[in-house]
N, C-alpha and C positions, 0 to 999 in steps of 0.2 A: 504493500500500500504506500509505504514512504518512496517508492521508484517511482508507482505511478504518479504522485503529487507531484517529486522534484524533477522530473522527467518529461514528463506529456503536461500535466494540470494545465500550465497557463500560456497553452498553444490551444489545444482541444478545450477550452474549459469550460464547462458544462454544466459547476455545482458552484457552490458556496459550501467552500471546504468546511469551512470552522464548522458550520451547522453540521454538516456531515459527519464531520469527526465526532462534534459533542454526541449525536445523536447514537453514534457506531458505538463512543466507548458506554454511552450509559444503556446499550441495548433494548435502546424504545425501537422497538419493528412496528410501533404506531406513527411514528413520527413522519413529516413530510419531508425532509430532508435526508431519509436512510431507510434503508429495509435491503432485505436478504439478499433481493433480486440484484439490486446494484452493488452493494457490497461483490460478492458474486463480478458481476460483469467489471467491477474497476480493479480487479484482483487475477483475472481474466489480460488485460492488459497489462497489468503491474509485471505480469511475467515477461514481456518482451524487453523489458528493462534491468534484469534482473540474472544474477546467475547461481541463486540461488539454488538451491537439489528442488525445493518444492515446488519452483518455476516449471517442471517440468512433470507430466502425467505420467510418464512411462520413464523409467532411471535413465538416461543415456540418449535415449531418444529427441532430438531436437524439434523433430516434427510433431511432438505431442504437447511443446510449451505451452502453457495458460489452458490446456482443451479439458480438465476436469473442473477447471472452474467454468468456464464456458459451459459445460454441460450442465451444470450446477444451475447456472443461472439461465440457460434455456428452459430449462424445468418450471424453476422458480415462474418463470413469464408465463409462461403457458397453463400455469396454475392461477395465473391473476386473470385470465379469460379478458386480455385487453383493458385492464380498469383502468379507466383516466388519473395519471396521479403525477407528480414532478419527477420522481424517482423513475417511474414508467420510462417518459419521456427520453430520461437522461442515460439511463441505462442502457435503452435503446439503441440512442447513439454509440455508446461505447461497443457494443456488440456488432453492431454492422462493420464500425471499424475492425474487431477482432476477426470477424467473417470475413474480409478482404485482407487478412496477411493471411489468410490460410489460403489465400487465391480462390475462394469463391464466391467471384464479382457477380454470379449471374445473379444473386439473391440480391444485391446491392438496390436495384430499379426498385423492383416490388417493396422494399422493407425503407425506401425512402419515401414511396407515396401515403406509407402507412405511418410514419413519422410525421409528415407535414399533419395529416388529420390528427391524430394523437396534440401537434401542439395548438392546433386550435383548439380542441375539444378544451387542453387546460388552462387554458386565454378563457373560453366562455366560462368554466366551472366556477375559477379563483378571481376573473374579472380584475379591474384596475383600477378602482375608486382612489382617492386619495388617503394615502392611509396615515393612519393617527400614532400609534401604539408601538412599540418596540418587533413588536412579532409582525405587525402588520407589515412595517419597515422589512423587517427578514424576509416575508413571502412575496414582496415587490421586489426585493433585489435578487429572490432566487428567480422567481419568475422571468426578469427581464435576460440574468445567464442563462437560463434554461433555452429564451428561446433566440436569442444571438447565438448558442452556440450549437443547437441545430443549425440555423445560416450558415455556421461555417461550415461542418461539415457536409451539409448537401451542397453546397457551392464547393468545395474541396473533393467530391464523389463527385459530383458532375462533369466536373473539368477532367479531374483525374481517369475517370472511365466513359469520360466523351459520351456519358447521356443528353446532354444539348438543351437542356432546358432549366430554369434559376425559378425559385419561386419569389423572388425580390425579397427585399427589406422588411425586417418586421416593422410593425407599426409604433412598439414599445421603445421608446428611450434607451439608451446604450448601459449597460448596466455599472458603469465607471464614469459617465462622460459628467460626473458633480467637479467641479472644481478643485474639490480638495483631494480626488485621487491622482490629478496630473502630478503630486510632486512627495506624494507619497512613496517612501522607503520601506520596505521590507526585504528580509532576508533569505537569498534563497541556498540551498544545502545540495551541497553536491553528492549527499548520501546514496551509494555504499558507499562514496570514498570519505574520507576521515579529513577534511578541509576546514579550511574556516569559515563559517558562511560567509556568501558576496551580497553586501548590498543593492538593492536592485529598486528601479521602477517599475514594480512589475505592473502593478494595474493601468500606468501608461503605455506599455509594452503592450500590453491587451488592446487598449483602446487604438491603438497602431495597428494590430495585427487587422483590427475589424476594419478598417480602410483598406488594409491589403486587400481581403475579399471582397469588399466593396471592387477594386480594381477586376477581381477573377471575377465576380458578376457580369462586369461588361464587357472582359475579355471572352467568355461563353459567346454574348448575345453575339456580341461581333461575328465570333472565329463561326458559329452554328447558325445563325438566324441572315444578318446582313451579307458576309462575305459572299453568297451565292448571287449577289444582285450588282455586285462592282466590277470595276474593272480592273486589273491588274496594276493602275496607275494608282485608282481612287481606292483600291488595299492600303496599297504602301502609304498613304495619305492619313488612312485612318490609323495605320497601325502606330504610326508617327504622332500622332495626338493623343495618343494613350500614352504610349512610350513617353511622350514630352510632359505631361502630367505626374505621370510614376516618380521620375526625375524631380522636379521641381517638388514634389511632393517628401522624397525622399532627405530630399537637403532640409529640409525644416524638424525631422528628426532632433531627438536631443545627442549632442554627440556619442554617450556612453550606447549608444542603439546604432551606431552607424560603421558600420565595416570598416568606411574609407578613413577612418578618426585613430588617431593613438588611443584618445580614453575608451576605447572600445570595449565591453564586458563581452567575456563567451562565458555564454549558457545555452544551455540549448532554445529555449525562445527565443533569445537572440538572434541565434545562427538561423535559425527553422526562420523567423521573418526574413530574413535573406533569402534562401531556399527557396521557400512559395514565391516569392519576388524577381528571385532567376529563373522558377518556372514559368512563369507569367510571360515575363518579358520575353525565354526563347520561344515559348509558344506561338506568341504572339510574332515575331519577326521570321520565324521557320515558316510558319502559313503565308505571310505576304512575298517570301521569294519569288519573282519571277522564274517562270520555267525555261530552260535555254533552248533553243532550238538546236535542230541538227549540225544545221551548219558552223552556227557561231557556240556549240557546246565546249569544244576544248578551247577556246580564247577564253571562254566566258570564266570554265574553271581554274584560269592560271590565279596563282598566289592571290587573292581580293585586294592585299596590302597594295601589292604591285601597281595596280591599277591608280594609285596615285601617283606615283613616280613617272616623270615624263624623260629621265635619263636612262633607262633601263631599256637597254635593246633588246634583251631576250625575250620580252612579253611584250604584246599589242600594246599599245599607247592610249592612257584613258582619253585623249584627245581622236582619238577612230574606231573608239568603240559606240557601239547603237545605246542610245539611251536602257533600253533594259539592261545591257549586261553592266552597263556603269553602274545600274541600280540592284542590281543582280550581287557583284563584288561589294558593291557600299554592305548591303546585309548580311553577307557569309563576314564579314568584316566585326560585323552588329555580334551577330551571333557569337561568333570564335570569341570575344570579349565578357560575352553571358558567361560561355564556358567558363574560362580561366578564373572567372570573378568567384562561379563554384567550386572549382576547383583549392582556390584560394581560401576561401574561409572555411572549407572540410581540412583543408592544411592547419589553420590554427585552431577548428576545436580539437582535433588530434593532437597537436601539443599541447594542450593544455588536459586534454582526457583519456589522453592513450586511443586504443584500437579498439578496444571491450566496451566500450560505449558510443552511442548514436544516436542520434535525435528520431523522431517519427519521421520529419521527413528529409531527412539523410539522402534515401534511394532513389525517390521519383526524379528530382531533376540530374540525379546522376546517369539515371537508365536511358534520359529523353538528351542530355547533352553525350552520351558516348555515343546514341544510335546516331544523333546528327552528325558528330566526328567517321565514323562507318559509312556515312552514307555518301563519299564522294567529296570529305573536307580535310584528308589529313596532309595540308597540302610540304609541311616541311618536319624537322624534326621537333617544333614547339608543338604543332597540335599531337603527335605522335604522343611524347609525354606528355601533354597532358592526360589522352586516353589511356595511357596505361595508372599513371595517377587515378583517375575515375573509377579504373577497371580497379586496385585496390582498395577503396572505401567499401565500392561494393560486393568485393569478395569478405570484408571485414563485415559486413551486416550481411552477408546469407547465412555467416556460423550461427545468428538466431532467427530469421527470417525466410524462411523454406521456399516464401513465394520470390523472394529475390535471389535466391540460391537457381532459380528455375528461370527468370530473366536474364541470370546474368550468364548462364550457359547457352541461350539464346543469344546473347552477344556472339558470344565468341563461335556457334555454329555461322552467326550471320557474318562475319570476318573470313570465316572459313572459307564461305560460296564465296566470297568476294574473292579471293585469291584466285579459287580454281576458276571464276570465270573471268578473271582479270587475264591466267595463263592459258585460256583458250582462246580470245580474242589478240593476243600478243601475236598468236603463232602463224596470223593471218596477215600482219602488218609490217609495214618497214620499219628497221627499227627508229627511225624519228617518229612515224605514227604511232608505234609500241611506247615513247618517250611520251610521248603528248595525251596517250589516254592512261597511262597511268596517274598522270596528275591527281592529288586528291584522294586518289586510294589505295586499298591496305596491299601493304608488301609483306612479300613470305617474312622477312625478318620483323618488323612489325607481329603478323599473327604469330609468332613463336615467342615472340612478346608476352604477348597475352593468353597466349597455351601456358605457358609457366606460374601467370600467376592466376590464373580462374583452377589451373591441377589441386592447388591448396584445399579444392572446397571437395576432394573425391565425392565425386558424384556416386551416389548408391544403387546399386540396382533398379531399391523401389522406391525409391524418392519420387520419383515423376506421378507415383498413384496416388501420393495426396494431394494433386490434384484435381479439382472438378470444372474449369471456367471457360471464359469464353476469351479467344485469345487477345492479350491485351496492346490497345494499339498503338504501341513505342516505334512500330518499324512499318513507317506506310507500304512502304515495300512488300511488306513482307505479311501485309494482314489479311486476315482470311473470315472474314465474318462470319459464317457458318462453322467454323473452327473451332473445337473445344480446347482448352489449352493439354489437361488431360490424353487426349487423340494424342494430340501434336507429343508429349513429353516422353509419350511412351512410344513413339514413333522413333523420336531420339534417345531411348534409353540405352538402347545396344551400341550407339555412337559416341559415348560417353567418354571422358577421357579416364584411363585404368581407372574404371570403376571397378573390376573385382581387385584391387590393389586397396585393401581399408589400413596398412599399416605403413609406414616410409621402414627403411631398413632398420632403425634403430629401435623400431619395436612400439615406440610412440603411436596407440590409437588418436589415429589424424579425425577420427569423429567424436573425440573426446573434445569439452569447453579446450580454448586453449589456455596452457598452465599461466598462472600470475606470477609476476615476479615478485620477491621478497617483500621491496617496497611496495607495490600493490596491494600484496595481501593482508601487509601492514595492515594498510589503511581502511582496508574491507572489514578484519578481524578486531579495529577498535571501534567503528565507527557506531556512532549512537543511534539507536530505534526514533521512532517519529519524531520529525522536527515540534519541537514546541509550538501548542498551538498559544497560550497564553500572553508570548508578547505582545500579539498584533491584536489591537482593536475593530480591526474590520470585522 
């Protein structure tokens, strides 16, 4: 429970903890703030934070993380026959999210339409009068988390699993935007490790984060609803007034929230408002790329940098290229910058958190910035590193996360074809034409790159059977909409790299957590149980 608080809480936040907690330790299962089902479902999560023995349903097993409390709390709901309640609500959410790292998105649609009803149902029941009274107080401020942080997560599923439709803004008030929580301090605890807590803005950090999705709100309408009716000019136009907004919006940050600042604090909120922020934005500038034509496709793919430089004789002159490909390079340009920027602050919470730890959302814009690198951008030996960079964070979160362990093998199969059809079309060309269509893409020494470090995750025989979904769409290429992810995994199970190899020579089971070092464990084996709820007045 202390993972999930210091970990996820004030990304996903969904409750008003203090109430929560009083409620959990004094054991009211009457209370509107706490009951089995959610206890259950935030304990359910608490495990993908965690490397705990209990974190895990089956000893040893990674694919079983959090699924006995999950089951727990499936029960629990389905014994509440849908009653309207906060807890309902809340739990809710945390479970759809648990149901999507276990890669089964299909349930995501369905269990989000039934969320939106669930939070009106408790908007009409609890109403929104002005309230008098101390407790009244409590159930307007749970109320308003509860249904902001439904917002996020359905606008975070939607984007994420390209449902295409926002159900907009709640109507309630921000449940931090009083004056007095912009400069508000509290302490947040890096627990398990044994650190000093950091002071933090966190309920500014909140009310930040809720403008990001404000931004993914209209990054959806745009990318799903409008883009089918523009034109390739009037794309890049809009995607630029969004883009120009995010920006200016960004710089008004307080610096200790801001990447590009010295006083910069890592925590995982922190980092995670980045993240969604560099999803956003590649999203967003990947979709408005012009497409290149036949003829003008290998000028168009030379270096993007290049195409500023009017001294450079070895690539076409930004001065003779056609208006798309100039606008073509300006965004591979856009984008490669998203990357590196991700790339870059997964660089500092790693020094500051080691490898055994990861924020929620760590993987997504890692999975969407390496397939863009694959897809025809690696064009020298920077973006190369950086994709192998990418490709090690996210080898570092599949040792807990099963559905990214199954992505990120998906990478490096789609690497793969890349080669072998990069060395079928070579065989046909001169070799200047073999020089010019290799631009951009992956080289044998590249993919053995990234065979080396994805080998770390020995893929298991029966890994690919947990899962059940629909294939997720990281690689337009490569997506198949009738596609189960399941089909596809067990498709590639026999292509796996020495998957029957579960041991390296030294005997070390490589499917064991990986060992901690001395100082680590230090710090895991002193560290204190629940953050104190008592300091804080909120």
């Amino acid at each position: 429970m202390s993972a999930y608080l210091n970990w996820y809480h004030y990304y996903y936040h969904n409750f008003d903890w203090h109430l929560f907690i009083n409620a959990c330790q004094a054991k009211d299962v009457d209370s509107l703030y706490c009951s089995p089902f959610l206890v259950n479902a935030v304990l359910a999560m608490g495990c993908f934070f965690t490397d705990h023995p209990a974190a895990l349903a089956v000893p040893g097993d990674q694919a079983t993380r959090g699924l006995h409390f999950y089951e727990e709390a499936d029960r629990l709901y389905k014994a509440e026959q849908d009653r309207v309640s906060l807890t309902n609500v809340q739990g809710s959410s945390i479970m759809m999210l648990v149901v999507s790292l276990a890669g089964k998105d299909k349930a995501i649609d369905p269990a989000l339409r039934g969320l939106q009803d669930l939070v009106r149902q408790v908007h009409e029941l609890h109403g929104m009068r002005d309230p008098i009274s101390s407790a009244e107080l409590d159930l307007q401020r749970s109320l308003r988390i509860t249904e902001w942080g439904a917002y996020v997560y359905h606008c975070g599923f939607s984007m994420g699993f390209g449902l295409g439709y926002t159900w907009g803004k709640p109507s309630v008030e921000r449940p931090y935007a009083d004056e007095k929580y912009s400069s508000l301090v509290t302490e947040w605890s890096s627990y398990p490790l044994n650190r000093e807590p950091i002071p933090l803005r966190q309920h500014a950090l909140y009310e930040s984060l809720l403008d990001v999705y404000g931004f993914m709100e209209e990054t959806i309408r745009l990318l799903q609803i409008t883009f089918p009716t523009l034109t390739p000019v009037e794309k890049i136009d809009a995607v630029q007034a969004v883009d120009d907004r995010i920006v200016d919006w960004y710089a008004l940050l307080p610096a200790e929230h801001r990447f590009d600042q010295d006083s910069f604090i890592v925590t995982p909120a922190t980092v995670d408002l980045h993240t969604t922020l560099y999803f956003i934005r590649l999203s967003l500038w990947s979709q408005a790329m012009p497409v290149p034509t036949e003829s003008t496709s290998s000028a168009a793919e030379a270096d993007p940098l290049e195409t500023q430089q009017e001294n450079e004789p070895t690539q076409q002159s930004a001065a003779t290229l056609l208006p798309e490909q100039d606008k073509r390079g300006q965004i591979v340009a856009k984008c490669l910058s998203i990357v590196k920027l991700y790339a870059d602050v997964m660089a500092r919470f790693e020094e500051r958190f080691g490898t055994k730890f990861f924020t929620l959302l760590t993987p997504q814009p890692g999975i969407f910035s390496a397939s863009f690198l694959l897809t025809g951008h690696l064009y020298t030996s920077h973006e190369e590193e950086l994709l192998l960079r990418i490709m090690r964070v996210l080898v570092h979160v599949a040792t807990r996360n099963t559905l990214v362990k199954g992505v990120t093998q998906m990478l490096l199969k789609l690497a793969e074809e890349k080669v072998k059809a990069q060395t079928a079309q070579s065989s046909a060309l001169t070799d200047k034409e073999a020089q010019d269509n290799a631009v951009g893409q992956v080289s044998p020494k590249m993919f053995e790159s990234m065979e080396m470090i994805v080998k770390e995750l020995q893929w298991a025989p029966s890994d690919h059977l947990h899962f059940s979904s629909r294939y997720p769409n990281y690689i337009a290429d490569k997506r198949d909409d009738a596609g189960q992810l399941s089909d596809l995994l067990e498709k590639w199970a026999s292509l796996a790299i020495d998957e029957m190899e579960a041991e390296d020579p030294s005997g070390k089971d490589l499917m064991e957590p990986e060992e901690l070092s001395t100082h680590e464990q230090h710090e895991i084996d002193e560290a204190p149980p629940l953050p104190s709820i008592e300091k804080d007045d909120d």
